[in-house]
Phi, psi and omega in degrees: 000123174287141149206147197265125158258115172281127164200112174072206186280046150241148149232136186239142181226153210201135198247140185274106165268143166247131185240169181309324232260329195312290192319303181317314195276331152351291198267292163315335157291313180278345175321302186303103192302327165310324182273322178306297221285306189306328185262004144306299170331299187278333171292322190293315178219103165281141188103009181260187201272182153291357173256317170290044121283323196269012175255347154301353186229158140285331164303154177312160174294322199291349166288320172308316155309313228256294164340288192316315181314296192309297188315290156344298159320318212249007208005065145248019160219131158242177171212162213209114184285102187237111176041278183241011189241130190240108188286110167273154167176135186315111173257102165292350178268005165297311163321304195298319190268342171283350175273331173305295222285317189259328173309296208282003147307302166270333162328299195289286180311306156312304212276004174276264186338324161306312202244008150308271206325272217317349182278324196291317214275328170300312170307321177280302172312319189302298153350295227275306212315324176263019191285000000 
C-alpha cells in the first residue's frame, strides 16, 4: 500500500508492507479497550485534537498520550500537526490488510464448500422430486 505526503512540488511515496511483527503491534493496540474506545471516536469525528480525545477519559492526558503512542506504532492513527494541535484520524488500513490476509484465504475454502453442499442438497430435492 502507497502512500503520499505533498509539500510544495514534492512528492515522496513510501510502500507500507505488512509483516508479522506490524500486525503483532496491531493486534496489541486493539488488545486495550480504552484504544479501542479512541478509535470510535476518531471514526465518529475524525481531525480532534488531544485534548478533546482526552476529555473522553478519566485518565491523565500523559496516559492518554502514552495509548495515542501504541495507536501510532501500530499505525492506526495518524496525526497531522497544525500550530500548537495535533489533528488525530482513524487509518484503517492496517484492520484491512489483517481482514485481507485471513478472509481471503477462508473466503475461498468456505465459498467451495457452500456450494459443495447447495449441489448435495439440490440432488437429494431432485432424488426425492422424481421418487
Amino acid at each position: 500500500m502507497g502512500r503520499s505526503w505533498l509539500k510544495g512540488n514534492e512528492s515522496v511515496t513510501y510502500w507500507l508492507v505488512a509483516t508479522d511483527t506490524s500486525m503483532d503491534q496491531v493486534f496489541a493496540a486493539l488488545a486495550h479497550g480504552a484504544r479501542r474506545r479512541m478509535l470510535d471516536l476518531l471514526i465518529e469525528a475524525p481531525g480532534m485534537s488531544v485534548k478533546a480525545l482526552a476529555s473522553h477519559f478519566e485518565f491523565s492526558r500523559i496516559a492518554t498520550l502514552k495509548h495515542l503512542d501504541c495507536l501510532q506504532k501500530a499505525d492506526l492513527v495518524l496525526s497531522e500537526k497544525a500550530g500548537r494541535q495535533r489533528h488525530l484520524y482513524f487509518n484503517a488500513v492496517p484492520v484491512q490488510r489483517i481482514y485481507d490476509r485471513w478472509t481471503t484465504q477462508y473466503s475461498s475454502f468456505w465459498a467451495g464448500r457452500v456450494t459443495d453442499l447447495q449441489a448435495r442438497v439440490e440432488a437429494h430435492a431432485r432424488k426425492k422430486k422424481h421418487a
